[in-house]
C-alpha positions as CSV (number, residue, x, y, z in Angstrom):
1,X,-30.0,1.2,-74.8
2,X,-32.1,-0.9,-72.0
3,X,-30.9,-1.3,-68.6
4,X,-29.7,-4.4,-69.0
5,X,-27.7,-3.8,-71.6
6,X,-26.0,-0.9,-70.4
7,X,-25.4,-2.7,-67.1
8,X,-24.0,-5.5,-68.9
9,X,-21.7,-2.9,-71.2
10,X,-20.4,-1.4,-67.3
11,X,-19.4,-4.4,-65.6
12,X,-17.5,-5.4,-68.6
13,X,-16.1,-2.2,-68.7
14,X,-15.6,-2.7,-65.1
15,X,-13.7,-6.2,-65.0
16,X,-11.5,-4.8,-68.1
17,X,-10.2,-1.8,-65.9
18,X,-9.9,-4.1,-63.1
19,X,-7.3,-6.2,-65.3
20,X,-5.4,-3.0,-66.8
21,X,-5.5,-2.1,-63.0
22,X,-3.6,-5.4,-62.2
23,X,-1.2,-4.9,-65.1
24,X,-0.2,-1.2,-64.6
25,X,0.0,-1.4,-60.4
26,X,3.2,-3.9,-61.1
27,X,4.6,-0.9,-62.9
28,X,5.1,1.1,-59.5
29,X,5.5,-2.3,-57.7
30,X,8.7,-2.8,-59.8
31,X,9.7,0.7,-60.1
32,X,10.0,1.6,-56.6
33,X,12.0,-1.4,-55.6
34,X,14.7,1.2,-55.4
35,X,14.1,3.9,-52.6
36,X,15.3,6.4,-54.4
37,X,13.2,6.1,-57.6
38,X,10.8,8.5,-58.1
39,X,7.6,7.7,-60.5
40,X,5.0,10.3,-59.8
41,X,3.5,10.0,-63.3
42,X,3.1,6.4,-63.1
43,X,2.0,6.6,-59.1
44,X,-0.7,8.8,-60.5
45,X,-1.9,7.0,-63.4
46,X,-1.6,3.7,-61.6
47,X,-3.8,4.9,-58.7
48,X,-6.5,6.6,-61.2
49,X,-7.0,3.2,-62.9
50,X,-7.8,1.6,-60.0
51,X,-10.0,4.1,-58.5
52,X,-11.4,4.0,-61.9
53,X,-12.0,0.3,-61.5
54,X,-13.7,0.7,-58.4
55,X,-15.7,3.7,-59.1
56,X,-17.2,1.4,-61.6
57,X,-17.9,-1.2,-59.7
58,X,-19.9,1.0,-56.9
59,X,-21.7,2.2,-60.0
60,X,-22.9,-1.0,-60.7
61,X,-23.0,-2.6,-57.8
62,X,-26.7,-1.6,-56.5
63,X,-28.2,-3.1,-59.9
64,X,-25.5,-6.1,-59.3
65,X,-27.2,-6.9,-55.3
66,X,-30.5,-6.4,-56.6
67,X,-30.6,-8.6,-60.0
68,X,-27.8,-10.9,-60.1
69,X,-26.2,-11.4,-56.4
70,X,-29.9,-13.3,-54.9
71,X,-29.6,-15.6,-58.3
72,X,-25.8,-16.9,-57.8
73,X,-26.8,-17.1,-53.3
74,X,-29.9,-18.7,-54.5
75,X,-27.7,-21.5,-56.9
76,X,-24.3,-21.2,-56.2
77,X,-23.6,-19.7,-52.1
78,X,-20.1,-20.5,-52.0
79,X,-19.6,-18.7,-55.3
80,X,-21.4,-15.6,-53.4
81,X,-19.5,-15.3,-50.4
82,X,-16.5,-15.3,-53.0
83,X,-18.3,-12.0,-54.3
84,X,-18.6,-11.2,-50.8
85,X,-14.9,-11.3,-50.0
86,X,-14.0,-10.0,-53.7
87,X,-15.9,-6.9,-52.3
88,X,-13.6,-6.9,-48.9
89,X,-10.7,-7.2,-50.9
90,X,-11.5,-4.8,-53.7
91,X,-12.1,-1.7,-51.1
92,X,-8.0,-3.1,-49.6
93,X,-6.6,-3.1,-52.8
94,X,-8.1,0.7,-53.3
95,X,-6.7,1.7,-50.1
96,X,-3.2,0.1,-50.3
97,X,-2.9,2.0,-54.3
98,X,-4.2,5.1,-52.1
99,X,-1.5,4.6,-49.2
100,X,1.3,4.0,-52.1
101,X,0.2,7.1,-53.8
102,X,-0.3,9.5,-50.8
103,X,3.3,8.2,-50.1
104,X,5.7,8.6,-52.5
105,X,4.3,11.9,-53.6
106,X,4.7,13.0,-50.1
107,X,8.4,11.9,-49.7
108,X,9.9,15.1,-50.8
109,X,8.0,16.6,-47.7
110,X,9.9,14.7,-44.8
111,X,12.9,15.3,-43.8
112,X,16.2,13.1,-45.3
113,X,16.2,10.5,-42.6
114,X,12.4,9.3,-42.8
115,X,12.5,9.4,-47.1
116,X,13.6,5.8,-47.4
117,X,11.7,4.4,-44.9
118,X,8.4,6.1,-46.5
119,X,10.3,4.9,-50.1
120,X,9.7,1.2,-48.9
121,X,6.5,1.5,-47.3
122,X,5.3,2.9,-50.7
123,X,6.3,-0.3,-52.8
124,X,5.7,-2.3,-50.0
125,X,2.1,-0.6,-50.3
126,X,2.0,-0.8,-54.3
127,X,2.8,-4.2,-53.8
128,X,0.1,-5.8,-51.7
129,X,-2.5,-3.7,-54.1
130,X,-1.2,-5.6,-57.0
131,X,-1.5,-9.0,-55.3
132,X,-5.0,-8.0,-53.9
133,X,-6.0,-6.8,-56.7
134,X,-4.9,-9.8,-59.0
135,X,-7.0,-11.7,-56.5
136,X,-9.9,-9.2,-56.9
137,X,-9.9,-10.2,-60.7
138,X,-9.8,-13.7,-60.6
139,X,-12.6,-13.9,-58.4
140,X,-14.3,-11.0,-60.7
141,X,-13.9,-13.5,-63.8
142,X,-15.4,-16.7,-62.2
143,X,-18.4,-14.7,-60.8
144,X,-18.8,-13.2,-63.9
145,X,-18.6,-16.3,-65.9
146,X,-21.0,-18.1,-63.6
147,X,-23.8,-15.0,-64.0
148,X,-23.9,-11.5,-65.2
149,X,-26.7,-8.9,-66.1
C-alpha cells in the first residue's frame, strides 16, 4: 500500500472515530445528568474513543500540514483557518472527555459533601466535549470534502 493511500485509509479512519466519538460522549452526557449515577464503563470507553480519535489525527497530521493544508491556504484560506480552529477545538474536546473521566472515577475518593458537586462538574465536563466535539466533526467533514490525501 503507497503512502497515499494509507494516509487516505487513516484520516477516514480518523473522521469515522471522530463521529462514533460524538455519538458515544452523549452517552455519559445523558447518563450523569443525575449526580448520583455512576457509569465508569461507559466514562472509560467514551474517553478511549476520543483519545482514539485524536491519536489519529496527530498521526496523520504531519503528512496532513505537509501535503494537503498549503493546497486548501493556497485555494480556499477561510476553509484553513477553519482547520486551524478544528485543531484548537479538537485538543478542548480531548481535555474536557479527560476532565469528565478523571472526575467521576475519582468521586468515590472525596469526601460526601464535595461528591455532588464533582458529579456535576463531570457532566457538565462530558457535556461541553460532546458539543466541541460535534463541532470538531462538522468542520472535519467540510475540510475533508473540500481536499484530502
Amino acid at each position: 500500500m503507497n503512502e497515499t493511500l494509507l494516509l487516505r485509509f487513516l484520516e477516514r479512519v480518523h473522521g469515522h472515530i471522530g463521529w462514533l466519538a460524538v455519538i458515544a460522549l452523549l452517552h455519559p452526557a445523558i447518563l450523569l445528568r443525575n449526580p448520583k449515577r455512576r457509569a465508569r464503563l461507559a466514562v472509560l470507553l467514551t474517553t478511549a474513543s476520543v483519545t482514539l480519535a485524536g491519536a489519529l489525527g496527530v498521526w496523520v497530521y504531519p503528512a496532513y500540514r505537509r501535503l494537503v493544508k498549503p493546497l486548501i491556504f493556497r485555494d480556499f484560506e477561510a476553509l484553513g483557518w477553519w482547520f486551524e480552529r478544528k485543531e484548537h477545538l479538537a485538543v478542548g474536546a480531548l481535555a474536557f472527555a479527560w476532565i469528565g473521566c478523571i472526575l467521576h472515577l475519582s468521586i468515590s475518593r472525596v469526601p460526601k459533601e464535595r461528591q455532588e458537586a464533582m458529579a456535576k462538574l463531570a457532566h457538565r465536563s462530558y457535556v461541553v466535549a460532546t458539543v466541541l466535539t460535534f463541532i470538531v466533526a462538522c468542520i472535519g467533514v467540510a475540510v475533508a470534502t473540500y481536499k484530502s490525501f
